[in-house]
PASE-641199 format. One record per residue (C-alpha): x, y, z. Coordinates in nm, 4 decimals. Last residue first. Layout:
<recs>
        X        Y        Z
        X        Y        Z
...
</recs>
This chain:
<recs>
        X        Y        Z
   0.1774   4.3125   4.8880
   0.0590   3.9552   4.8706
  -0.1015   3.7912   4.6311
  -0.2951   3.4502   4.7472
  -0.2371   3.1246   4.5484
  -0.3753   2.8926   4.3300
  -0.2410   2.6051   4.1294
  -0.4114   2.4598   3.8135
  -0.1929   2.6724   3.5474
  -0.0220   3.0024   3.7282
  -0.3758   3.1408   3.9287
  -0.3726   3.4398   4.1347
  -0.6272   3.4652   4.3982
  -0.7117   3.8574   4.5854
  -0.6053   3.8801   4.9452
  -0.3846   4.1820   4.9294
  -0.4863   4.3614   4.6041
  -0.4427   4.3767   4.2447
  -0.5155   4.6949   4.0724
  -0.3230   4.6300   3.7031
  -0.0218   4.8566   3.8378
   0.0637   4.5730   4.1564
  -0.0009   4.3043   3.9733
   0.2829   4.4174   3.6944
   0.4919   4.5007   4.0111
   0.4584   4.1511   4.1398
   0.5218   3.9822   3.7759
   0.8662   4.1778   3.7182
   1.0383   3.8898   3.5989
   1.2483   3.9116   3.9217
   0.9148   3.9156   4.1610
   0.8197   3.5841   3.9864
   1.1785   3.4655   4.0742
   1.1626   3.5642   4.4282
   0.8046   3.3552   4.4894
   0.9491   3.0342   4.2712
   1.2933   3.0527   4.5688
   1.0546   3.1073   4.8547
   0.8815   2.8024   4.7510
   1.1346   2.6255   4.7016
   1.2854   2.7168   5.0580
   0.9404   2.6315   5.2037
   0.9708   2.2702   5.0916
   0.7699   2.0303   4.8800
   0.6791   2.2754   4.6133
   0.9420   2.0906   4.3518
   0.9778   2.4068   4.0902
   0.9992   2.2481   3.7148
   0.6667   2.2906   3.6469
   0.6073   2.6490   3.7331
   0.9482   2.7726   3.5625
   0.8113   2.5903   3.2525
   0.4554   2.7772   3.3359
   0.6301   3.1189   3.3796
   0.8348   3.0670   3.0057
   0.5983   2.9586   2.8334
   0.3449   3.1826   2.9322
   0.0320   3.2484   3.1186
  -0.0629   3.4230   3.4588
  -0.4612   3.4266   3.5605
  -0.5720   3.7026   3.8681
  -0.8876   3.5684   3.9728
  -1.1762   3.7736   4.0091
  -1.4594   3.5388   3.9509
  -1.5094   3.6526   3.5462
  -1.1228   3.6030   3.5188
  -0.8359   3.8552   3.4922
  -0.5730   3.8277   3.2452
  -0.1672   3.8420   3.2815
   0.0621   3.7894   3.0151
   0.3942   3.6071   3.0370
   0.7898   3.5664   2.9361
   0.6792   3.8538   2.6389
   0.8447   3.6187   2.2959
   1.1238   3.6472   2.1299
   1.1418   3.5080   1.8044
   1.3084   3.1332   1.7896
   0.9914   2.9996   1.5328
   0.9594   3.3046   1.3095
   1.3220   3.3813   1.2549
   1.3771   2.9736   1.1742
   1.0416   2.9939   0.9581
   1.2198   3.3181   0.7606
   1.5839   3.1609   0.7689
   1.3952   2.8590   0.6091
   1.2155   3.0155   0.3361
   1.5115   3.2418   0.2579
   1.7387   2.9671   0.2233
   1.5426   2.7625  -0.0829
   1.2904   2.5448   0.0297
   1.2491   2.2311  -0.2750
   1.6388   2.2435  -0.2863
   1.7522   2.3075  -0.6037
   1.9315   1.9983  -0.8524
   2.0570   2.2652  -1.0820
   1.9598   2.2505  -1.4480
   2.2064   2.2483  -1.7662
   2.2706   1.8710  -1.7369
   1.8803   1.8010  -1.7045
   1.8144   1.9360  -2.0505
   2.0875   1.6731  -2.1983
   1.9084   1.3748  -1.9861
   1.6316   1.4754  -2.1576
   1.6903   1.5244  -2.4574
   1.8099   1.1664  -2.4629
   1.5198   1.0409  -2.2664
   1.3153   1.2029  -2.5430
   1.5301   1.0380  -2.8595
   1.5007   0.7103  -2.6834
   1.1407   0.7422  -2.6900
   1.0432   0.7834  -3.0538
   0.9048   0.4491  -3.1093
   0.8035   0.1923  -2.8469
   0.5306   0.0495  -3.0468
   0.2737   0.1422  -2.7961
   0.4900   0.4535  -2.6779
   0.4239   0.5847  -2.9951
   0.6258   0.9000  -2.9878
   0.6649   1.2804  -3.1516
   0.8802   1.4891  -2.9307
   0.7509   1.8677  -2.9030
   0.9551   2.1505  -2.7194
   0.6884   2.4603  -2.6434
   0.5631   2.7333  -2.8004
   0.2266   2.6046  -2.8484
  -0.0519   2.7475  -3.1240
   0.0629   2.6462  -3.4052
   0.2293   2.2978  -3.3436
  -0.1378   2.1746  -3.1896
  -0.2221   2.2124  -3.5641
   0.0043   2.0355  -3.7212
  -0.0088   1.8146  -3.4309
  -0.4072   1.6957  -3.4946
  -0.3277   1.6438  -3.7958
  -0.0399   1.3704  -3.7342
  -0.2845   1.2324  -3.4753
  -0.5516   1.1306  -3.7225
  -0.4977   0.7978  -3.7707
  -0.2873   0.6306  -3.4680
   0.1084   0.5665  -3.4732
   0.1533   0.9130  -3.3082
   0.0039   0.7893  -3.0045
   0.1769   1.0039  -2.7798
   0.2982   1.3961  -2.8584
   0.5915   1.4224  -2.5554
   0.5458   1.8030  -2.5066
   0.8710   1.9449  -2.2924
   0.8696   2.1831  -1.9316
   1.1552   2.3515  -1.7760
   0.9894   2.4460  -1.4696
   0.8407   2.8331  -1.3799
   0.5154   2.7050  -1.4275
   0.5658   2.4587  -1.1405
   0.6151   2.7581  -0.9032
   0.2690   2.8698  -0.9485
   0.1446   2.5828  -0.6913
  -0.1688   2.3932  -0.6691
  -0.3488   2.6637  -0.9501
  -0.0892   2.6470  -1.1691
  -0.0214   2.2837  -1.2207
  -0.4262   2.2266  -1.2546
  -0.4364   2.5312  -1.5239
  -0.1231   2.3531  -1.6787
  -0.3299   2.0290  -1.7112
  -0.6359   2.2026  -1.8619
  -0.4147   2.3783  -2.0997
  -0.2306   2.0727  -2.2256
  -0.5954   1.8807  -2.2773
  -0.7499   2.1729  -2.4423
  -0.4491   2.1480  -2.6951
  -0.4941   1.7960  -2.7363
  -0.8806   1.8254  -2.8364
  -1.0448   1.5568  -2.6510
  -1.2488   1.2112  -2.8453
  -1.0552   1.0059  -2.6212
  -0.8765   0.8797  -2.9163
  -0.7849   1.2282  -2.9763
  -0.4512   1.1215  -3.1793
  -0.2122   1.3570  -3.0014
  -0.2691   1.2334  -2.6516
  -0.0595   1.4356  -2.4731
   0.2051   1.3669  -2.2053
   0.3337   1.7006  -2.0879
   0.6850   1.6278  -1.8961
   0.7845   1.8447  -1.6456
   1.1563   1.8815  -1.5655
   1.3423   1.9784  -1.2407
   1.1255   1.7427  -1.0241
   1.0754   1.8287  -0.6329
   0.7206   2.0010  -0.6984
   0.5984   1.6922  -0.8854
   0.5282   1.4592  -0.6404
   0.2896   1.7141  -0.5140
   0.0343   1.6512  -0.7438
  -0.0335   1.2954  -0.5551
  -0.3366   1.3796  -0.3569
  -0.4113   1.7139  -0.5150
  -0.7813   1.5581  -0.6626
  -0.7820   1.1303  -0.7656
  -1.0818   1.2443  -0.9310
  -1.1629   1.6156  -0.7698
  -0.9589   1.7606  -0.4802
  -0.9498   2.1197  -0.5543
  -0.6332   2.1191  -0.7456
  -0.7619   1.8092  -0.9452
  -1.0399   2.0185  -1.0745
  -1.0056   1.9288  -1.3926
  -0.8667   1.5461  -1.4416
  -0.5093   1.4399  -1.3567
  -0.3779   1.0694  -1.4492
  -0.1378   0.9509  -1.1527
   0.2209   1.0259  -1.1816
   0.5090   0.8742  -1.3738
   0.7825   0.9822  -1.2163
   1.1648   0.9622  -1.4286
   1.4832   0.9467  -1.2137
   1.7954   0.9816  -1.4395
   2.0546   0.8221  -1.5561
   2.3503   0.8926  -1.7978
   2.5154   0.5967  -2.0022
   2.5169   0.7485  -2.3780
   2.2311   0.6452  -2.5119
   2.0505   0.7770  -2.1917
   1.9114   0.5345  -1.9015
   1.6322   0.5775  -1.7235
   1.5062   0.4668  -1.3539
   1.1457   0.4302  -1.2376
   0.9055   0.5867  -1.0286
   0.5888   0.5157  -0.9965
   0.3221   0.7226  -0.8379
   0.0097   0.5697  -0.7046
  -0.3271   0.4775  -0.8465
  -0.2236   0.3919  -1.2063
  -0.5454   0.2283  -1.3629
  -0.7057   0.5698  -1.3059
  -0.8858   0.5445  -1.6852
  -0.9608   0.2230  -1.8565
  -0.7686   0.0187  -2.1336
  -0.5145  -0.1174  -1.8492
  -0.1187  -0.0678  -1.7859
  -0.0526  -0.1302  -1.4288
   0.3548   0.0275  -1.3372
   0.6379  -0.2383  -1.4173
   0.9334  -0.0109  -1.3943
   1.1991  -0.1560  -1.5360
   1.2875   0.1947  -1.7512
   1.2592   0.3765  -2.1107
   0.9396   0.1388  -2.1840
   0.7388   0.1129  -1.8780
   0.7879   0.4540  -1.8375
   0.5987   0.5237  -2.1606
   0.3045   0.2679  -2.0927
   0.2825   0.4315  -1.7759
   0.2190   0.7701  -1.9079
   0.0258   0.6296  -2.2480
  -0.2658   0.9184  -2.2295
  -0.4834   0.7125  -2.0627
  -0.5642   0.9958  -1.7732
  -0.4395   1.3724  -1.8658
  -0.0908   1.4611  -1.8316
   0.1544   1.4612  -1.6204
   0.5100   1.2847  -1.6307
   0.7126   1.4427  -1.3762
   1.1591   1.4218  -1.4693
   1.4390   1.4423  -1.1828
   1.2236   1.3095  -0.9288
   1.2513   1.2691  -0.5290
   0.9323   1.2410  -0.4184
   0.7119   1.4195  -0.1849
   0.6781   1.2365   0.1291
   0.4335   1.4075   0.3645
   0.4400   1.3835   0.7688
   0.1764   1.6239   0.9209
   0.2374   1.6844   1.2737
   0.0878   1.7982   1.5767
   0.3821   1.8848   1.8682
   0.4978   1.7980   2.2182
   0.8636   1.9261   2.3227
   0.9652   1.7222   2.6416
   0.8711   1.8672   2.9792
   1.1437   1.9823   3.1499
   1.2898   1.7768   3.5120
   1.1739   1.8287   3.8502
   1.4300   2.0658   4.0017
   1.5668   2.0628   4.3562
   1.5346   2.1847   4.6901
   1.7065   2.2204   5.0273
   1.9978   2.4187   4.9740
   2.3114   2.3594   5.2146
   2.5543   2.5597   5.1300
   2.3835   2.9124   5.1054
   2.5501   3.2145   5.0862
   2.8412   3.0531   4.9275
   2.6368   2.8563   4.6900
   2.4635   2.5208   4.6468
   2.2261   2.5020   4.4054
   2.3877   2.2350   4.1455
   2.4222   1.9441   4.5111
   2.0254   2.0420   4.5020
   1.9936   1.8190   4.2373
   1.8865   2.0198   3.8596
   1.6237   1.8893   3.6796
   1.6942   1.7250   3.3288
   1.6548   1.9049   2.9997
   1.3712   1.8508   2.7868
   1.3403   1.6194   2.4890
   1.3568   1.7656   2.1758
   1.1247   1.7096   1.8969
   1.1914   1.6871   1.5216
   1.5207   1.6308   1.5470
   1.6787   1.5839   1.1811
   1.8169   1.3403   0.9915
   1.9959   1.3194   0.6599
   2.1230   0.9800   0.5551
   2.0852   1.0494   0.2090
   1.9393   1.4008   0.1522
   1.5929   1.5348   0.1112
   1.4436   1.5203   0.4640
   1.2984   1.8523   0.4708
   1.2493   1.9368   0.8543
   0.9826   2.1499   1.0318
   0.7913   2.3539   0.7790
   0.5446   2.5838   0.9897
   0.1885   2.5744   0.9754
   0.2156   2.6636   1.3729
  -0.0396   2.4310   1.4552
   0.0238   2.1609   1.1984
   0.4321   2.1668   1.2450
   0.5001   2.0109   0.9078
   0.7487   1.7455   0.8381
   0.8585   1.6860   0.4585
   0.9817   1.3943   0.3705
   1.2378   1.3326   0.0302
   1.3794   1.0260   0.1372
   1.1818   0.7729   0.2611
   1.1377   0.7925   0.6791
   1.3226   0.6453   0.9630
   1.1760   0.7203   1.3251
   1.4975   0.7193   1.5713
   1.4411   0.7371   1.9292
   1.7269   0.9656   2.0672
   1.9155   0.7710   2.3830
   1.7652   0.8555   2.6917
   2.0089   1.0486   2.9422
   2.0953   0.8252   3.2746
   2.0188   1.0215   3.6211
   2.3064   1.1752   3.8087
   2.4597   1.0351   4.1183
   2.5490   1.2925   4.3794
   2.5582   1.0625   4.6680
   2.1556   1.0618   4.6190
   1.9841   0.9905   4.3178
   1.9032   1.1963   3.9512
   1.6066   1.0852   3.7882
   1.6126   0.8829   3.4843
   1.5467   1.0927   3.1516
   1.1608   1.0412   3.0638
   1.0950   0.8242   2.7229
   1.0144   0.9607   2.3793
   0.6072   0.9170   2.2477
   0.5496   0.8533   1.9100
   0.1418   0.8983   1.9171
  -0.0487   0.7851   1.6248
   0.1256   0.5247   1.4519
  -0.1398   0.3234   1.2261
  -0.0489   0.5143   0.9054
   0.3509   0.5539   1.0802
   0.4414   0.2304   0.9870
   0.2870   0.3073   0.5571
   0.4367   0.6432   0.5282
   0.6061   0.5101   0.1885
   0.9316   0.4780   0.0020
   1.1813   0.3261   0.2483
   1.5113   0.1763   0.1298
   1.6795   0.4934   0.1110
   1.6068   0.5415   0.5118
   1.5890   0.9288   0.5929
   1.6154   0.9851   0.9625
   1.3256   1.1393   1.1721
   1.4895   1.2168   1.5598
   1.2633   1.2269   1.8452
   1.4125   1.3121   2.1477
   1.4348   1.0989   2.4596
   1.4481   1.2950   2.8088
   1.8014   1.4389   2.9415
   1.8689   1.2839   3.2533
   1.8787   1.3958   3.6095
   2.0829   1.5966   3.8227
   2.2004   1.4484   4.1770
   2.1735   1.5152   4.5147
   2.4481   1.5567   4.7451
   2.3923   1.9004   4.9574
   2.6355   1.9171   5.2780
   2.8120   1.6805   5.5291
   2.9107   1.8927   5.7966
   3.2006   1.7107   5.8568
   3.2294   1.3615   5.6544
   3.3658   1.1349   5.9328
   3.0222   0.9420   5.9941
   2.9275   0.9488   5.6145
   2.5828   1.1773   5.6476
   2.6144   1.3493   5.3301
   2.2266   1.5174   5.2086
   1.9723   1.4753   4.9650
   1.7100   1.6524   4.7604
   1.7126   1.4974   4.3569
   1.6692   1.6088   4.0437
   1.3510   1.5176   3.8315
   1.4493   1.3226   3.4737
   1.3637   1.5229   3.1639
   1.0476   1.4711   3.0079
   1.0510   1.2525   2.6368
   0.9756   1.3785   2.2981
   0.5467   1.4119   2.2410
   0.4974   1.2990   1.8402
   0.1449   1.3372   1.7307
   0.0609   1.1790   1.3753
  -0.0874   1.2938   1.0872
  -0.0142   1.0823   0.7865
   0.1054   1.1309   0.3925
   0.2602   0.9262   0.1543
   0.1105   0.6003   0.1487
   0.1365   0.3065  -0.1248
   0.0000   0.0000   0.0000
</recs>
């Protein structure tokens, strides 16, 4: 089963929680703080496996979840880091961040891989706190939450050459014949439901990748017939390929046929205009179809290679074109620099370390990243953590912003699910 895109959730493992603890050897004076950090959690890593050309073990995978870091122990033992859990993926991925909309990772080199979600840093032991004003601390750290994040997980394939064109125009039967692809060649329309790549040779010994994608109908943009499913296959290749059936055996005009199929291209993405694109005129061997060029010939100014892939005629002269055409392109990446220096901007911007809101009932609410990581990590099991989370909301400037926005002595602030009363 050929799939090549999935939604999955991927949550990258906690860090381990520090640990409180104290020397008591007999002839150890003093003794003093001796707790441990803990471990980095798992992160999830996406690696591109050559051998791998479909979504098909993450289709049923709908959580990846990373493990927690061990926890750090007493006698100043730190907790183990988790090794990165490694999902492999075909080459040419593309991970989307589906509540951001931003582009995560393009997988599009061998052996690339790229962390997807990182796993959060290990709490501190109170052995880290310890200080010349204060040498014997009596807190610690629970570790970070991992990174948690909605994803959409699409392969679009690596492809020197597209073949579009309309459906039984001879696309399979043509890669069929130039390479060892074996792709299903019936008399009836959407017999190729998935793309199929296959490998061509020139004359004179160069290869190339050649795509022969499913038959496209109007509308496919929007979804209709087999719709946008598999038009992004062709956004990776350098050369598109118009296969049109020249004889009209489908009782079309071949020049309505090209336009319909470049209004598709255009409307899912104008950046396949802009491709280096040739006419392979099919079915030449039929009556009628050496008419029907004549007059296709006058009205497109376009490359035209005159084929019957049936007979297998007229081929070796378009791979050889081809593989001449593809000499003089570079192999681009699919997100040039600017892309990803704008989503990199976008995602590491600086954002305010919190807000505060009131509620209907009064309460004071503070949100943030930043104020809700400190939140989490903070162990509330002793009064010197708590005096520690109370001086660091008064260093981010939280008490004074209370203070100016009319809070009073008494009233409920709120940080998550935990409540507790300001104080002037």
């Amino acid at each position: 089963m050929f799939v090549d895109e999935v939604e999955i959730r991927v949550e990258a493992g906690n860090g381990g929680d520090g640990c409180t603890a104290f020397r008591r050897e007999k002839f150890v004076e003093m003794g003093g703080p001796f707790g441990g950090n803990g471990g980095h959690g798992q992160d999830i890593v996406f690696k591109v496996d050559e051998g791998l050309h479909t979504l098909l073990d993450l289709r049923y995978q709908k959580t990846i979840k990373g493990q927690k870091g061990e926890n750090g122990k007493g006698k100043n033992q730190h907790g183990k880091s988790k090794e990165p859990l490694v999902v492999k993926v075909p080459q040419g991925t593309v991970v989307t961040d589906l509540d951001t909309g931003l582009i995560i990772a393009d997988l599009s080199r061998k052996d690339q891989e790229e962390i997807i979600a990182k796993g959060g840093r290990g709490g501190r032991g109170n052995t880290a706190f310890k200080t010349q004003t204060n040498t014997a601390p009596d807190y610690s750290e629970n570790g970070e939450e991992g990174e948690q994040k909605n994803l959409k997980v699409e392969v679009k394939m690596l492809a020197d050459v597209g073949l579009v064109g309309l459906p039984s125009v001879g696309k399979s039967t043509i890669i069929s014949c130039v390479s060892k692809s074996k792709p299903k060649i019936a008399a009836y329309h959407f017999t190729t439901l998935s793309p199929n790549l296959g490998v061509v040779k020139s004359s004179d010994g160069r290869s190339f990748v050649m795509a022969d994608l499913p038959g496209l109908i109007e509308g496919a943009s929007e979804g209709e017939g087999l719709g946008d499913k598999f038009l992004r296959h062709i956004e990776r290749t350098r050369v598109i390929a118009h296969v049109i059936d020249m004889s009209g055996s489908e009782l079309r005009d071949p020049y309505e046929d090209y336009l319909l199929i470049n209004k598709e291209l255009e409307a899912f993405n104008e950046k396949l205009m802009k491709k280096p694109m040739i006419i392979i005129a099919n079915k030449m061997d039929i009556e009628g179809a050496k008419e029907n060029l004549e007059a296709f010939k006058k009205k497109v100014d376009c490359e035209i290679y005159e084929v019957s892939a049936a007979q297998n005629k007229g081929l070796q002269q378009v791979v050889d074109h081809l593989a001449d055409l593809l000499d003089t392109i570079p192999n681009n990446p699919l997100y040039d620099d600017s892309q990803i220096e704008s989503h990199v901007l976008y995602k590491f911007k600086k954002e305010e370390p919190f807000t505060i809101s009131r509620d209907d009932d009064g309460t004071w609410v503070i949100e943030g990243k930043e104020i809700e990581r400190i939140f989490k990590m903070t162990k509330f099991n002793s009064e010197e953590a708590i005096y520690r989370f109370a001086k660091k909301l008064r260093r981010m400037g939280i008490d004074d912003k209370l203070q100016k926005l009319g809070a009073e002595e008494g009233d409920q602030v709120r940080i998550l699910d935990f409540y507790f009363d300001y104080k002037d």
